[in-house]
N, C-alpha and C positions, 0 to 999 in steps of 0.2 A: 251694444246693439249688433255690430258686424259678427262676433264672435257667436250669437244665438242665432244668426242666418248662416252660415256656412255650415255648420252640420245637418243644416232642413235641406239647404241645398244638395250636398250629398247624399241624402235620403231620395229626395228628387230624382236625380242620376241616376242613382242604383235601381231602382225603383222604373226608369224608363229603360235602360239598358234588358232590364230583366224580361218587360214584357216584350222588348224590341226583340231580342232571343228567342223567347218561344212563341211569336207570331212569324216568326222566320221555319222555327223548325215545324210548325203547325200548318206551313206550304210544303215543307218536302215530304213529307209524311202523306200518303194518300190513305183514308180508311179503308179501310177491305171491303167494307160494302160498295163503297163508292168504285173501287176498283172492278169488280165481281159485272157491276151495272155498266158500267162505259166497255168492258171487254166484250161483253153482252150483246149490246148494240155495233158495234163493230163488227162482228162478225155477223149478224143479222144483215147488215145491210150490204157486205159484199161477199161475191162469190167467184171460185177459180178463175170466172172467163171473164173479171172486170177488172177497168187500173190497169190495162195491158198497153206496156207499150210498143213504139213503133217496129223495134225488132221482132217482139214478138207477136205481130199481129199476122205473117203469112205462113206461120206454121199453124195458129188456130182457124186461120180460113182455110188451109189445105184439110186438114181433118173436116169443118165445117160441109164444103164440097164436094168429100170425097164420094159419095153416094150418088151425086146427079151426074146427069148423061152432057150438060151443058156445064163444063170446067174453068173453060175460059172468062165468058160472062160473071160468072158465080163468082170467082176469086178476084176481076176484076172489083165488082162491085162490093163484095165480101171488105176486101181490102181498106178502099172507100171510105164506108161506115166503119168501119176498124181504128183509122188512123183519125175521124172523127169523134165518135164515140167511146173509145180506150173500151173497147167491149164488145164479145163476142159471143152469145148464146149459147150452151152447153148443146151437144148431141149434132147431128146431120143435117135435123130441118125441126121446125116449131121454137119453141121455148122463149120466143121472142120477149113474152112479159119480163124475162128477169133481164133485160136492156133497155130500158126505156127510151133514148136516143134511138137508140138502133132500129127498135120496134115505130116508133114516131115517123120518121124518115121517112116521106113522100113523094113520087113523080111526080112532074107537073099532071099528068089525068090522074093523080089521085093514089095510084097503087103504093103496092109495099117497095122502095127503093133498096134496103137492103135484105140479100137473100137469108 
C-alpha cells in the first residue's frame, strides 16, 4: 500500500511545483497588449507641468509670470498652489483645465486663488 502512494505523491509534487513555476513567470511576463494600454493611459493623464516637485516649482512660476506687470503677487501666489498642487499650467496665463487643484483653488469671495 505505501509503495503505490509514494509515486502519486510525487506526481502530486511535480505536478504542483510545475504550475507554481509558470504562474510565477506568467506575473513577470507583462502581454504587449496590456503594456501598449497602461503606457497609454499614463501618458494621457500627465503632462510637463504636473508631479512637480518643490524645487521645481519657482522656476515653472517664473516662466508662468513672466508676462504680467504684477510679479511679486503672481509668484507669490504661483508658488502657493505649486507646492500644493505639484502642478503648474503650461503657457503664461489660461490653461488652467489641465490642473485641476490649481484650477479649483478658491478665495474666500469666491475668485480664482492661483494665477
Amino acid at each position: 500500500m505505501e509503495r503505490s502512494v509514494l509515486p502519486l505523491l510525487h506526481l502530486v509534487l511535480l505536478l504542483f511545483l510545475c504550475f507554481e513555476g509558470i504562474a510565477a513567470f506568467a506575473t513577470l511576463v507583462q502581454p504587449e497588449w496590456e503594456f501598449k494600454t497602461s503606457l497609454a493611459t499614463t501618458t494621457k493623464r500627465k503632462h510637463k507641468h504636473s508631479g512637480l516637485t518643490q524645487a521645481e516649482c519657482p522656476s515653472a512660476c517664473q516662466y508662468r509670470c513672466s508676462k504680467t506687470s504684477y510679479k511679486k503677487p503672481c509668484m507669490y501666489y504661483c508658488q502657493k498652489c505649486c507646492y500644493k498642487c505639484r502642478c503648474v499650467p503650461p503657457g503664461t496665463s489660461g490653461n488652467k483645465q489641465v490642473c485641476p487643484c490649481y484650477n479649483n483653488w478658491k478665495t474666500k469671495r469666491g475668485g480664482p486663488k492661483c494665477p
